[in-house]
DOBA-691508 format. One record per atom (N, C-alpha, C): atom name; y, z, x. Coordinates in nm, 2 decimals, decimal comma. Atoms other than C-alpha are relative to their C-alpha. Layout:
site north up east
CA Y Z X;
...
//
This chain:
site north up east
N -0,12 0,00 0,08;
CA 0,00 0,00 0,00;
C 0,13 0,00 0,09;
N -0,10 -0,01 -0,08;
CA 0,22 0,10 0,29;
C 0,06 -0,15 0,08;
N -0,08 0,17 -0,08;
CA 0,20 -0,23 0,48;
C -0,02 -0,11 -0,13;
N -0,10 0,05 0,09;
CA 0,27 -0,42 0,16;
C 0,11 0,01 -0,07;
N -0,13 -0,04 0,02;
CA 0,57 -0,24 0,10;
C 0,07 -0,07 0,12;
N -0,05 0,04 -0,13;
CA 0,68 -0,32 0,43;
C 0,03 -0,19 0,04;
N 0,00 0,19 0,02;
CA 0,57 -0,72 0,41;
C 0,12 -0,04 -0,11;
N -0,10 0,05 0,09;
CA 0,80 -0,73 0,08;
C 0,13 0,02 0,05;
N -0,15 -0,04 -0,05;
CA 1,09 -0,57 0,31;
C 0,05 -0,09 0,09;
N 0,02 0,12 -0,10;
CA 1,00 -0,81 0,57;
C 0,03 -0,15 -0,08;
N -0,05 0,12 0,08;
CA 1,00 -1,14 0,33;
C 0,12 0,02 -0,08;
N -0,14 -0,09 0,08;
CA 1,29 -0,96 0,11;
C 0,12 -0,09 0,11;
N -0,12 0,02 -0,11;
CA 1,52 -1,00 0,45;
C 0,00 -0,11 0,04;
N 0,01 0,18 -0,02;
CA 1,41 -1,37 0,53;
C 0,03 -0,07 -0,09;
N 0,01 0,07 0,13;
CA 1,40 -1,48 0,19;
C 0,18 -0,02 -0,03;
N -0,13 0,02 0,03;
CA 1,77 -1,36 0,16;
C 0,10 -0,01 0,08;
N -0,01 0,04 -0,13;
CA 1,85 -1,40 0,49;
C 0,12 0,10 0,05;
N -0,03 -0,14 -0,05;
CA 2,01 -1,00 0,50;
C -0,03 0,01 0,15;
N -0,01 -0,03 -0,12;
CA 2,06 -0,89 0,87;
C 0,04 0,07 0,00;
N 0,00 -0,14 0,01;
CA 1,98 -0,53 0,80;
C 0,11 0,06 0,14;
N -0,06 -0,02 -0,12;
CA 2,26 -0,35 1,06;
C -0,10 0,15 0,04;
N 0,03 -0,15 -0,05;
CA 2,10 -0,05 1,26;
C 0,08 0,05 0,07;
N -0,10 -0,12 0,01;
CA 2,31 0,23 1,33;
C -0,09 0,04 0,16;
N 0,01 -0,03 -0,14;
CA 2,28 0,26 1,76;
C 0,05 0,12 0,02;
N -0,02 -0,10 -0,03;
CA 2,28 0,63 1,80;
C 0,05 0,05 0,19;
N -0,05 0,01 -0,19;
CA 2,27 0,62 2,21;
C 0,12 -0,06 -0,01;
N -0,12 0,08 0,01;
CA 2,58 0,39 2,14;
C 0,12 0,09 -0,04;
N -0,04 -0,06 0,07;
CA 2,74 0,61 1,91;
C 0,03 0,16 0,09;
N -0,01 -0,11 -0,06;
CA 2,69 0,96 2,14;
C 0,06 -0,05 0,15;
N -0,09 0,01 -0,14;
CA 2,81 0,75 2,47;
C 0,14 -0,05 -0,08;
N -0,16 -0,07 0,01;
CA 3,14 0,67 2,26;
C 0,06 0,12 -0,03;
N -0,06 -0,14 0,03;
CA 3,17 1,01 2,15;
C 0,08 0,08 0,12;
N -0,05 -0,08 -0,11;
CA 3,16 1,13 2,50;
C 0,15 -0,07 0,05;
N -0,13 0,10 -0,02;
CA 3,42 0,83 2,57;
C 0,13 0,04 -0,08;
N -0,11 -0,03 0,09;
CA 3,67 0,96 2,29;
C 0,04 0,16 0,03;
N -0,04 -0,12 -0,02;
CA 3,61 1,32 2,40;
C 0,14 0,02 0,14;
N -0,12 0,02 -0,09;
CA 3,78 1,24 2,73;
C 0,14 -0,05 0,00;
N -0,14 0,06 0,06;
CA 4,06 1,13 2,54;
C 0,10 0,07 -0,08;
N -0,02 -0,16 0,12;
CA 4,10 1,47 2,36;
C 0,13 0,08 0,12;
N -0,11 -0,03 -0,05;
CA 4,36 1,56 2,66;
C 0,13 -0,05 -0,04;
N -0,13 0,12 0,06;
CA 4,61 1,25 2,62;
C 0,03 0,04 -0,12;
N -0,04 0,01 0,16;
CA 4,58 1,30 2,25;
C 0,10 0,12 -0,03;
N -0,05 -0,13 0,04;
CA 4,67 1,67 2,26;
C 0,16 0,00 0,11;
N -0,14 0,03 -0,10;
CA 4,97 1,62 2,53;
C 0,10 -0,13 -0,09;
N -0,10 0,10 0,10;
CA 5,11 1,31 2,24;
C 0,07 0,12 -0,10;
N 0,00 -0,10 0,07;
CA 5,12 1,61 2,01;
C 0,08 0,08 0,06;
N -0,04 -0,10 -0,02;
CA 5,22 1,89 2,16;
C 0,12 -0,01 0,04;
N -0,19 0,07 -0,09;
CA 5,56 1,75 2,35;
C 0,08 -0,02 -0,09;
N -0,06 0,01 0,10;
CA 5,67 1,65 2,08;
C 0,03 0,13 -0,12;
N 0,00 -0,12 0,06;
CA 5,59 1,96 1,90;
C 0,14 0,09 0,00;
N -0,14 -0,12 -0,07;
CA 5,81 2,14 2,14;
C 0,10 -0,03 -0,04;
N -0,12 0,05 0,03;
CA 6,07 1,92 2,13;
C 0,05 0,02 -0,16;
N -0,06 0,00 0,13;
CA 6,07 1,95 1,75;
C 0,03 0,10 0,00;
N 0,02 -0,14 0,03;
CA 6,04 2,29 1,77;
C 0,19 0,11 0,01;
N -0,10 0,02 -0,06;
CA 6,35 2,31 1,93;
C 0,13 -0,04 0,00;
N -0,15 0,08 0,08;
CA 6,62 2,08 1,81;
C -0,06 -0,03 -0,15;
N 0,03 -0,01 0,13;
CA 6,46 2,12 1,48;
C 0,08 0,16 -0,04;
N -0,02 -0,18 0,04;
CA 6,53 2,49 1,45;
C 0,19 -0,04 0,05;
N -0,12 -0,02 -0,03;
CA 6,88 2,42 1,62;
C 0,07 -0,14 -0,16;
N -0,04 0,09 0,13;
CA 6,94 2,09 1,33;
C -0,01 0,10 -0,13;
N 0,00 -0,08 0,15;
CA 6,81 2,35 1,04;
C 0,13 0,13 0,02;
N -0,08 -0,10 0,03;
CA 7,08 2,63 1,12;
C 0,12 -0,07 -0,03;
N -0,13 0,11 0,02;
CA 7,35 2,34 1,13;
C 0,00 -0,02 -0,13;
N 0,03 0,03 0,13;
CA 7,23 2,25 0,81;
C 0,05 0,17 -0,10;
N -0,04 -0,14 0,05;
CA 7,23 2,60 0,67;
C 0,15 0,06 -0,03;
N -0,16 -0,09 0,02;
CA 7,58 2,71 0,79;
C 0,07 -0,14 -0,02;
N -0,08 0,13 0,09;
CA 7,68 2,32 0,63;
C 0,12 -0,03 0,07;
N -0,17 0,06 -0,02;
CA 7,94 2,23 0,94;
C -0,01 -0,16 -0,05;
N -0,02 0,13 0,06;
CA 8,07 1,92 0,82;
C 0,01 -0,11 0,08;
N 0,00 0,15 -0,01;
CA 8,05 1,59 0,89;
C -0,15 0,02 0,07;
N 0,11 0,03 -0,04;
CA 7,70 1,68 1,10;
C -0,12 0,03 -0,09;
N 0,12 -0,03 0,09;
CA 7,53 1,83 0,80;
C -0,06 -0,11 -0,10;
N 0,04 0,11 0,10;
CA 7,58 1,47 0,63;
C -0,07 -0,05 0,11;
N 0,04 0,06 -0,11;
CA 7,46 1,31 0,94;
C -0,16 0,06 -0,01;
N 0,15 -0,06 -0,02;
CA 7,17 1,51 0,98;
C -0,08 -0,01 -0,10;
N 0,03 0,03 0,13;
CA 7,09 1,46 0,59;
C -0,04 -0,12 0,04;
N 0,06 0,14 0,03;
CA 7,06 1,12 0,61;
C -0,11 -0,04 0,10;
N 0,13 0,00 -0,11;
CA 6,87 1,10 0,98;
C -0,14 0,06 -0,05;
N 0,11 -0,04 0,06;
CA 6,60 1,35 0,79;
C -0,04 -0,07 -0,14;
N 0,09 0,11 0,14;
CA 6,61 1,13 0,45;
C -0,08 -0,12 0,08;
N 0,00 0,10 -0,07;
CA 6,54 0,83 0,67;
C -0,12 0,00 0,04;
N 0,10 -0,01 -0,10;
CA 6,26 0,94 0,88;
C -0,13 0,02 -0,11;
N 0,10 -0,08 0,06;
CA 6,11 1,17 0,58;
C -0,06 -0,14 -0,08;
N 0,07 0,11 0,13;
CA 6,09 0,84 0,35;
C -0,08 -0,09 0,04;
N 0,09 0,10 -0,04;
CA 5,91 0,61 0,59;
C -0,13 -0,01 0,01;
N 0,19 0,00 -0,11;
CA 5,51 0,56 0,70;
C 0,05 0,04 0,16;
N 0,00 0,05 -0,14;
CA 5,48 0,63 1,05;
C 0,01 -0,06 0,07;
N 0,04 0,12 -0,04;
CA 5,36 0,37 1,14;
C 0,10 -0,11 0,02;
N -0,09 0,08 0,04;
CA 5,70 0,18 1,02;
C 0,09 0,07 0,12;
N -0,09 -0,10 -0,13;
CA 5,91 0,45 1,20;
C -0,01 -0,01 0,15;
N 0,02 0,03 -0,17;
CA 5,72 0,41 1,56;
C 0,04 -0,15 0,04;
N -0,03 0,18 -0,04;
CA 5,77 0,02 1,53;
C 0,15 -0,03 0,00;
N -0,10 0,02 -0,02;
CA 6,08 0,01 1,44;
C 0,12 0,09 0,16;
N -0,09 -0,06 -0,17;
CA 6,21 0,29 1,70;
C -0,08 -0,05 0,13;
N 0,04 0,11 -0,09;
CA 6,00 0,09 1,96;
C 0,07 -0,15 0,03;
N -0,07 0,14 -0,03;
CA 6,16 -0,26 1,93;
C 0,20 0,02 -0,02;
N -0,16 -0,05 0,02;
CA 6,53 -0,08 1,84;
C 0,02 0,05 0,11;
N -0,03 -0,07 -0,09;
CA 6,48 0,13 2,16;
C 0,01 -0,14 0,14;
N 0,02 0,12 -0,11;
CA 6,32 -0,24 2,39;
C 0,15 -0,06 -0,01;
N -0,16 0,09 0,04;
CA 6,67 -0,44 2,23;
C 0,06 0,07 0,10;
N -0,13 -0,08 -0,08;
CA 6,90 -0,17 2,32;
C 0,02 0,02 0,11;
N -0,04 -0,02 -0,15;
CA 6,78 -0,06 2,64;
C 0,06 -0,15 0,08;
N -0,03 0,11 -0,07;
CA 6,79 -0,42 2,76;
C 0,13 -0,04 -0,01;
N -0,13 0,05 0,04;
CA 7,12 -0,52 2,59;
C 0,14 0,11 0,09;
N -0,11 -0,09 -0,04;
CA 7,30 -0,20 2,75;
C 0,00 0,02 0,19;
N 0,06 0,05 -0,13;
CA 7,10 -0,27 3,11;
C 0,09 -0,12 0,07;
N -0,06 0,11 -0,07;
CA 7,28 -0,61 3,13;
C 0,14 0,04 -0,04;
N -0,18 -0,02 -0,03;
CA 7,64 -0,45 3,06;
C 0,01 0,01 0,08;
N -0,02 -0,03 -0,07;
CA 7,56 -0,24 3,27;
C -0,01 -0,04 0,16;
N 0,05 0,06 -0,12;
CA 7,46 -0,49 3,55;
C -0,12 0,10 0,06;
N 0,08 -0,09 -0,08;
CA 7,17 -0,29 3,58;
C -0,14 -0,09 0,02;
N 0,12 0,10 0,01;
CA 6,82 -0,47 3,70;
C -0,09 0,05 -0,06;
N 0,11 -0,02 0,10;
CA 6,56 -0,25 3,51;
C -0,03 -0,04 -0,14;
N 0,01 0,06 0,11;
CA 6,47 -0,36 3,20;
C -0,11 0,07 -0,09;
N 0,08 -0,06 0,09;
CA 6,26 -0,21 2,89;
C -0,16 -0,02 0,02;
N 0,16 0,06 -0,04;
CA 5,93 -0,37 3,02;
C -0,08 0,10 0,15;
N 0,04 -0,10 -0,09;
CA 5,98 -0,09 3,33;
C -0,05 0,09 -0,01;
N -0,03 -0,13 0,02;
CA 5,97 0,20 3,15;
C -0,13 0,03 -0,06;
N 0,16 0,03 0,07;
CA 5,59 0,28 3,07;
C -0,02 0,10 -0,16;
N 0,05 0,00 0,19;
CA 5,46 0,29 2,70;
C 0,01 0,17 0,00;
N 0,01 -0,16 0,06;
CA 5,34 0,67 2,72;
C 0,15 0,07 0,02;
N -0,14 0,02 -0,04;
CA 5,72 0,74 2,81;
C 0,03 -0,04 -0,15;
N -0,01 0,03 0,15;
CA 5,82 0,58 2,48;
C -0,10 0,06 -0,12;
N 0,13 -0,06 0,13;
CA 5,54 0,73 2,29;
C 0,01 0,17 -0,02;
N -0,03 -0,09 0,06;
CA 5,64 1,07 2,35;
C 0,14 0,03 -0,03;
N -0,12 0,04 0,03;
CA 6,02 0,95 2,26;
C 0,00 -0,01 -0,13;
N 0,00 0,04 0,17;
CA 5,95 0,82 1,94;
C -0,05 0,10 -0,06;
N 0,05 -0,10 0,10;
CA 5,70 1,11 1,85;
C 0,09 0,12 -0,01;
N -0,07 -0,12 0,04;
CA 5,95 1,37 1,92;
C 0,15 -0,03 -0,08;
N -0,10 0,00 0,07;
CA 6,24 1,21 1,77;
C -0,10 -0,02 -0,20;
N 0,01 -0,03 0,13;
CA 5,99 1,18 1,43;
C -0,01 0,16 -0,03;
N 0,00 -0,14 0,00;
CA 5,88 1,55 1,47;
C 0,13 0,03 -0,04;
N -0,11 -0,04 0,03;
CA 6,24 1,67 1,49;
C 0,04 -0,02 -0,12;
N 0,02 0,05 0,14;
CA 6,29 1,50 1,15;
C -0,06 0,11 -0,10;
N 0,10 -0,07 0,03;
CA 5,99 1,68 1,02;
C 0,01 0,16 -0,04;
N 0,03 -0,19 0,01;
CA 6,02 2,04 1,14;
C 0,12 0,03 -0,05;
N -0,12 -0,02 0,06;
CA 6,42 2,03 1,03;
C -0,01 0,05 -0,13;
N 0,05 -0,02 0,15;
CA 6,33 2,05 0,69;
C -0,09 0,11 0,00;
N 0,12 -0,16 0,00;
CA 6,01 2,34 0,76;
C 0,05 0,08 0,06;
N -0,04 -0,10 -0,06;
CA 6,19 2,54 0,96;
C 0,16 0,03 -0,11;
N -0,16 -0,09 0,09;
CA 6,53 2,56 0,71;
C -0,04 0,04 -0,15;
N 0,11 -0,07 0,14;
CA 6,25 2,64 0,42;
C -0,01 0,12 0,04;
N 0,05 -0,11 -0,03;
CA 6,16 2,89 0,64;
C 0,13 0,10 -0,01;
N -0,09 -0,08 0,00;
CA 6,48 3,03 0,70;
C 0,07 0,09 -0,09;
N -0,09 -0,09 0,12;
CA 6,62 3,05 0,38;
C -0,10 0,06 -0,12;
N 0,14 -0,06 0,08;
CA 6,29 3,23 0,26;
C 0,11 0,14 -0,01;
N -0,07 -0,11 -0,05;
CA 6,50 3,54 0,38;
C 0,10 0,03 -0,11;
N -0,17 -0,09 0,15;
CA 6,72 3,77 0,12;
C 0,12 -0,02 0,04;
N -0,16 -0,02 0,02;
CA 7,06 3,67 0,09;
C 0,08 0,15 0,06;
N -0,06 -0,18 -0,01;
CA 7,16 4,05 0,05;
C 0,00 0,03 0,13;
N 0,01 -0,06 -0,16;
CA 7,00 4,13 0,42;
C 0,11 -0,07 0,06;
N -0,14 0,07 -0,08;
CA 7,23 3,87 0,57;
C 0,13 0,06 -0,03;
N -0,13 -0,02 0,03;
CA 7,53 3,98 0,39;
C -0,02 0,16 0,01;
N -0,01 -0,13 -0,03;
CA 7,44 4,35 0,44;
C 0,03 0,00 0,19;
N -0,05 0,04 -0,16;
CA 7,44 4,23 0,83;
C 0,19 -0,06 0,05;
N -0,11 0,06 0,02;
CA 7,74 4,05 0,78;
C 0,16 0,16 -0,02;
N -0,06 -0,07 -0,02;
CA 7,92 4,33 0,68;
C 0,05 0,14 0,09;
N 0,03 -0,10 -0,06;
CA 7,81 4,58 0,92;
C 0,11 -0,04 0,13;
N -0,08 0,05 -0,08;
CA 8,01 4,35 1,17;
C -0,09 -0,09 0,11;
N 0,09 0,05 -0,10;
CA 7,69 4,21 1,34;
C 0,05 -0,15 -0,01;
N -0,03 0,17 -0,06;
CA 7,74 3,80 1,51;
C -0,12 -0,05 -0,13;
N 0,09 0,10 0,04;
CA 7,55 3,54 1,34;
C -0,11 -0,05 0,08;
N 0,15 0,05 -0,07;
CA 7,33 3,47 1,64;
C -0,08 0,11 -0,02;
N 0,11 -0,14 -0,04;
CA 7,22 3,82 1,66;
C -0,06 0,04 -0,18;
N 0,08 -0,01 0,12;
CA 7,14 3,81 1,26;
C -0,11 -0,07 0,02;
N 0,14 0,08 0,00;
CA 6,91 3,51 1,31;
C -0,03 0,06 0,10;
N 0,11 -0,10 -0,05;
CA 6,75 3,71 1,59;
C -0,06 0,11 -0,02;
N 0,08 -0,11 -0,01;
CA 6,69 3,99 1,52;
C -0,03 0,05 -0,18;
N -0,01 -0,06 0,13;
CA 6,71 3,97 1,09;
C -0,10 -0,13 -0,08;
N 0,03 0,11 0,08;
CA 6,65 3,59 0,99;
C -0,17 -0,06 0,07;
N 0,17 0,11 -0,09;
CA 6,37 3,43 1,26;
C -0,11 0,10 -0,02;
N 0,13 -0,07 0,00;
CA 6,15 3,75 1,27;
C -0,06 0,03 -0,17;
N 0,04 0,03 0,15;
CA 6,10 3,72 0,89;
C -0,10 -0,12 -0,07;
N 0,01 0,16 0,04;
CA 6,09 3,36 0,85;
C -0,11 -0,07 0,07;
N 0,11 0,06 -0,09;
CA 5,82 3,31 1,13;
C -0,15 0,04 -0,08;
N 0,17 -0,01 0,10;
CA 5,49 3,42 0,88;
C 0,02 -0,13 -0,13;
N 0,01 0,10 0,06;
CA 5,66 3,16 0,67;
C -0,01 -0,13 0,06;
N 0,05 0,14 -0,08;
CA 5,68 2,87 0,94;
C -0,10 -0,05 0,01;
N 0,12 0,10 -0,11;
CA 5,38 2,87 1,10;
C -0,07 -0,04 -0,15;
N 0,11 0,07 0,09;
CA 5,15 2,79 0,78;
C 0,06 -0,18 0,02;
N -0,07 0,07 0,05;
CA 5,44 2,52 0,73;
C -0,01 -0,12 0,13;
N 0,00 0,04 -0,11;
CA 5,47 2,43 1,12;
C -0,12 -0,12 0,04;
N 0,11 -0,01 0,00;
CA 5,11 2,44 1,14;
C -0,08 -0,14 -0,04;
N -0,01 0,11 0,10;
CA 5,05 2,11 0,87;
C 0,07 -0,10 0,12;
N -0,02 0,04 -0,04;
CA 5,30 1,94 1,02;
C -0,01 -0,03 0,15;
N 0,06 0,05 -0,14;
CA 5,11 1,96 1,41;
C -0,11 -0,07 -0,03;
N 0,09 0,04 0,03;
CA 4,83 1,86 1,23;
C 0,00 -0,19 -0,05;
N -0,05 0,12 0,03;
CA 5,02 1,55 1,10;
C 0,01 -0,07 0,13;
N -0,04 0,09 -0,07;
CA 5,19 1,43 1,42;
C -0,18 0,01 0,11;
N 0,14 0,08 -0,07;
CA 4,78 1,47 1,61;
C 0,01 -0,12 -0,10;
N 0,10 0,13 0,04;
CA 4,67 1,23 1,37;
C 0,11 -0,14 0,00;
N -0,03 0,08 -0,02;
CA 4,94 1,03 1,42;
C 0,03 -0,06 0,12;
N 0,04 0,02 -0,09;
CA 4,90 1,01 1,77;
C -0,08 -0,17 -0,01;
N 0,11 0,12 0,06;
CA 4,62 0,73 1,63;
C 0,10 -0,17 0,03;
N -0,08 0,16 0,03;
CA 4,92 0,49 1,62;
C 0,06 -0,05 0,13;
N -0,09 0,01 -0,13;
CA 5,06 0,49 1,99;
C -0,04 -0,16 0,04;
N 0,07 0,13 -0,04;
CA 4,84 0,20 2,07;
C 0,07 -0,11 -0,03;
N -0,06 0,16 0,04;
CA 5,05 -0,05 1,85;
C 0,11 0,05 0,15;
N -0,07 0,01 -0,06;
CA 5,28 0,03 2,14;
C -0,01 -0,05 0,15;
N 0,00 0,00 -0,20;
CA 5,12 -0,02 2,47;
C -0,11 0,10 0,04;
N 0,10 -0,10 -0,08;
CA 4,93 0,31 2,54;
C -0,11 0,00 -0,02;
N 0,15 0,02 0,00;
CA 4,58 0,33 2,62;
C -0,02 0,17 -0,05;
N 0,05 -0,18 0,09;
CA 4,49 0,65 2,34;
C -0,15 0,00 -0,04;
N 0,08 -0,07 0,08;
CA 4,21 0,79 2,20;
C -0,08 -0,17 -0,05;
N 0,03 0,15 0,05;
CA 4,16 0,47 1,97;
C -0,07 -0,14 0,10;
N 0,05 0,13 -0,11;
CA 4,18 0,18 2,25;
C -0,12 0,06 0,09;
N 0,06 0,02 -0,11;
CA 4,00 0,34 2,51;
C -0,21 -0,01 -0,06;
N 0,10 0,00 0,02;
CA 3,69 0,38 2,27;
C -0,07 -0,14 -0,03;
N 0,00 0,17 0,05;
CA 3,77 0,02 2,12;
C -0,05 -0,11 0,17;
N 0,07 0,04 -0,12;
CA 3,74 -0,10 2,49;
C -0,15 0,01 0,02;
N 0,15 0,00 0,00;
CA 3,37 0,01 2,51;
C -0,05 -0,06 -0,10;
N 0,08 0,08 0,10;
CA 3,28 -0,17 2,18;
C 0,05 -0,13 0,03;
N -0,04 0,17 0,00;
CA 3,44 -0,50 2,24;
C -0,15 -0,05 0,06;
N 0,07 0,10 -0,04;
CA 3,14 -0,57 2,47;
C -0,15 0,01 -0,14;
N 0,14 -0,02 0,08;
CA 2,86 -0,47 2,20;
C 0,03 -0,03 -0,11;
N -0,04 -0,01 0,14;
CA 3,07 -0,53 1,90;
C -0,05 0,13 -0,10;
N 0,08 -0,14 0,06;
CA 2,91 -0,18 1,81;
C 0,11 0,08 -0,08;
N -0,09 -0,08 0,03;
CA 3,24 -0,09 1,64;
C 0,00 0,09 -0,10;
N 0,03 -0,15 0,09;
CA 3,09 0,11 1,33;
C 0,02 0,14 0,07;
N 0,03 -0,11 -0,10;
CA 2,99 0,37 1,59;
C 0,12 0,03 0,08;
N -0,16 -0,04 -0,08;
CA 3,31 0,37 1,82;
C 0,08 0,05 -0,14;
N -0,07 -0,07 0,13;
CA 3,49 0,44 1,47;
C -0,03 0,07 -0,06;
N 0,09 -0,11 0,05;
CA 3,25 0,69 1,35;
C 0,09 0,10 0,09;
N -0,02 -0,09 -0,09;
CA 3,31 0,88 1,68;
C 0,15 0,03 0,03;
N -0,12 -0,08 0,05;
CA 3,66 0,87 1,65;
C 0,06 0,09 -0,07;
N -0,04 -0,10 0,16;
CA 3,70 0,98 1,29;
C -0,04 0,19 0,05;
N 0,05 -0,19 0,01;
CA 3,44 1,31 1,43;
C 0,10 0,06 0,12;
N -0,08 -0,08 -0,08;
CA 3,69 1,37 1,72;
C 0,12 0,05 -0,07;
N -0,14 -0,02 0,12;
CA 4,02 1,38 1,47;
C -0,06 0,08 -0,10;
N 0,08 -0,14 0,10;
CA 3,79 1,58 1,25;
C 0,02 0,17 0,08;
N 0,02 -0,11 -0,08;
CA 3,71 1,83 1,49;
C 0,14 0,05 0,07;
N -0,08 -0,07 -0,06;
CA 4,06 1,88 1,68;
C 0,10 0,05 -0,15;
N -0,10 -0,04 0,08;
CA 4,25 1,89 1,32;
C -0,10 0,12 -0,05;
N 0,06 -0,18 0,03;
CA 3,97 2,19 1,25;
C 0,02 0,11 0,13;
N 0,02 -0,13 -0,06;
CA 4,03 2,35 1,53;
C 0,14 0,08 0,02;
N -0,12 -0,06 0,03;
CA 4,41 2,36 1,47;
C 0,01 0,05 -0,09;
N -0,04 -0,08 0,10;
CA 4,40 2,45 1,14;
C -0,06 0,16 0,01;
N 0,08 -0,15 0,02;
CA 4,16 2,76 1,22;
C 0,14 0,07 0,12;
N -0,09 -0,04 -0,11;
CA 4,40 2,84 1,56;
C 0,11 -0,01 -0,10;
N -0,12 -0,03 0,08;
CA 4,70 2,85 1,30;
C 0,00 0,10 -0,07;
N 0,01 -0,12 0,10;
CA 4,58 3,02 1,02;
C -0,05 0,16 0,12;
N 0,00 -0,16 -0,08;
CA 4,47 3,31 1,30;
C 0,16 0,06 0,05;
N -0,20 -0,05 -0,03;
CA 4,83 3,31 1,45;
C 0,07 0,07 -0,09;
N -0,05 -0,09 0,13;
CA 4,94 3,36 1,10;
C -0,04 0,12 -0,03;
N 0,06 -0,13 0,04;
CA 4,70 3,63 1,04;
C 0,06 0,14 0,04;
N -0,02 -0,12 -0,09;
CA 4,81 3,81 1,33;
C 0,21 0,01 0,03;
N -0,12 -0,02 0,02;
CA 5,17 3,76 1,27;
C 0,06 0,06 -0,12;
N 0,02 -0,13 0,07;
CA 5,14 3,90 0,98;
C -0,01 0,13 0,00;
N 0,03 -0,14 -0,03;
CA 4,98 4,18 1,09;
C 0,11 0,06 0,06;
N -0,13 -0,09 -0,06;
CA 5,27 4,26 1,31;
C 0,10 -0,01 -0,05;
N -0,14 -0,03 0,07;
CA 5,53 4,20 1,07;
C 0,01 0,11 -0,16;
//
């Protein structure tokens, strides 16, 4: 019975001239290892950018907050801008707006370098931290103005500065509300790391795509990607929610 099940699977696939695919596991565990070595670069696209958001994000949300004028319209529209796009649209465009310009301002300047000098990862953590900054502006002035009115203005009256409120009244409050918020958005800009490649860099993506081009085995190289972006966006979210835990606990 067995090997006439098997002859009908065998005529089945001739008859309809199906070219059953098998699923190359040795293929599939040497790109894994191929994409794991790529789990550094990935996390250094991310993280730089992090900072940087972290950074002139928090200094864009207090601008925002105390509404000086003319940069809090400015800065409104630079975060509508950024917030409304894809990614993907955002890195292309600030990629070929950054190649123009450098070149256009190169030849005022009688200068001989040119946009073709300046290497891709270099632009890749340019573009990801001016999206970030965008990003955390907005999560970090959520965060801020989580914080009671009253406290501020009970600070306020006591005669205390405004930096020394956000130190020592507003940020240590507002930080169990960030990081959940933060947190998300690190999780966003890894995965969008994924996209550097339209630019030039050899990431995560290409270098696994490189090893399939010769086998065309690209199910498996795309499998073993998807489980590496699996795996580092679980290991942020667990590494956050602990931070939180324990920031919590000490607030």
């Amino acid at each position: 019975m067995a090997i006439l099940q098997t002859g009908l699977r065998v005529n089945l696939r001739y008859a309809t001239g199906i070219n059953m695919y098998k699923f190359d596991y040795s293929f599939f565990l040497h790109e894994l290892w191929v994409a794991v070595t790529y789990i550094p670069l990935t996390l250094k696209l991310s993280m730089i950018p992090m900072v940087f958001g972290l950074v002139f994000g928090t200094l864009l949300a207090i601008l925002r907050i105390q509404k000086v004028p003319v940069l809090n319209t400015l800065i409104k529209i630079y975060i509508l801008i950024f917030r409304s796009m894809p990614m993907v649209l955002m890195i292309l465009i600030l990629y070929f707006s950054f190649m123009y310009g450098f070149d256009t301002i190169a030849e005022l300047m009688h200068l001989k370098i040119r946009s073709g000098n300046v290497p891709p990862i270099i632009l890749a953590y340019i573009i990801l931290s001016i999206v970030s900054v965008a990003f955390m502006t907005e999560s970090i002035r959520t965060a801020l103005q989580s914080v009671q009115k009253g406290q501020v203005e009970a600070a306020h009256s006591i005669g205390m500065k405004t930096s020394a409120i956000y130190r020592r009244i507003i940020i240590p409050q507002a930080l169990p509300v960030a990081i959940p918020i933060l947190g998300n958005t690190f999780i966003g800009l890894t995965k969008g790391t994924a996209l550097v490649y339209m630019i030039g860099v050899t990431d995560l993506i290409t270098g696994v795509k490189i090893e399939a081009n010769a086998s065309y085995r690209y199910l498996e190289a795309y499998i073993a990607i998807a489980v590496i972006y699996w795996l580092l966006c679980i290991a942020i979210e667990q590494g956050i929610r602990l931070l939180s835990h324990r920031v919590n606990a000490v607030s």
